[in-house]
N, C-alpha and C positions, 0 to 999 in steps of 0.2 A: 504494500500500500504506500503511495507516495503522499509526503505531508506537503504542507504547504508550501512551506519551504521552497520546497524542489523543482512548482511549478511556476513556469516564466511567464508573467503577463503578453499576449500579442500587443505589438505596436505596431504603427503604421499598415496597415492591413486598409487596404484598396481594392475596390470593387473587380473583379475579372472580367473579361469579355466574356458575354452568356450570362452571365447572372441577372435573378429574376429583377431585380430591383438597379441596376445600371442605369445611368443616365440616358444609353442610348436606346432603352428599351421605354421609353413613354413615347404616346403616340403625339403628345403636343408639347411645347415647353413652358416653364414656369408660369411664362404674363398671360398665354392663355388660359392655365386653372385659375390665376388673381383674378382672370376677367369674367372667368364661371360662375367664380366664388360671388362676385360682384352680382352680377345677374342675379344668381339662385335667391340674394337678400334683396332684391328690388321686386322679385315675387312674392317671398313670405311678407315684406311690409304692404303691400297693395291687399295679399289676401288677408291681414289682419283688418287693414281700413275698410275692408269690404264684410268684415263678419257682424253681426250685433241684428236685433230685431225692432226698434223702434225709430221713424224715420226716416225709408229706407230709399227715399227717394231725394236723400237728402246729395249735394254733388262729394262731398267726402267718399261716398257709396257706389254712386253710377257714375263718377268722375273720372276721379283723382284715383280711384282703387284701379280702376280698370286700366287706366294709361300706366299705372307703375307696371302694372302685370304683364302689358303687350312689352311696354321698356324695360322690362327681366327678360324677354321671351328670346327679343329683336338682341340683348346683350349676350346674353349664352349660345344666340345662332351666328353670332358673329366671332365669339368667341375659338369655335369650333371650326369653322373655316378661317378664319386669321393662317397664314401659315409661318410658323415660329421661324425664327431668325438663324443662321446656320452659323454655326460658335466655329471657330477657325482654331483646325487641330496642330499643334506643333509636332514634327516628327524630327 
């Protein structure tokens, strides 16, 4: 049985080509999931302003909920075709 001692922390350990989580295995780059993320909160804020039973024809309701909603929809379809930026590899 080996104590602790014995065993060496890894350092410096870098992703391998193939590995599940690599940078170059996502299908988009960083600013387009910021700009998902972004969307995704411009629909939960529209469907909250849109929720409640008294009123409902107030423009908070049939307005303002609906334009954030379509402006979550329009940001995440954009998001999604955006095509990410190509990071220049040194060899």
């Amino acid at each position: 049985m080996k104590n602790s001692r014995d065993i060496k922390p890894k350092q410096n350990i870098k992703p391998k080509e193939g590995r599940l989580f690599s940078n170059d295995n996502f299908a988009m780059g960083k600013q387009n999931y910021l700009i998902i993320a972004a969307g995704i909160v411009l629909m939960i804020i529209g469907y909250i302003l849109m929720a409640g039973k008294e009123n409902i024809f107030d423009f908070r309701k049939t307005g303002l909920s609906v334009i954030l909603v379509m402006l979550g929809f329009l940001t995440v379809g954009y998001a999604i075709m955006k095509k990410p930026k190509q990071q220049k590899k040194d060899q």
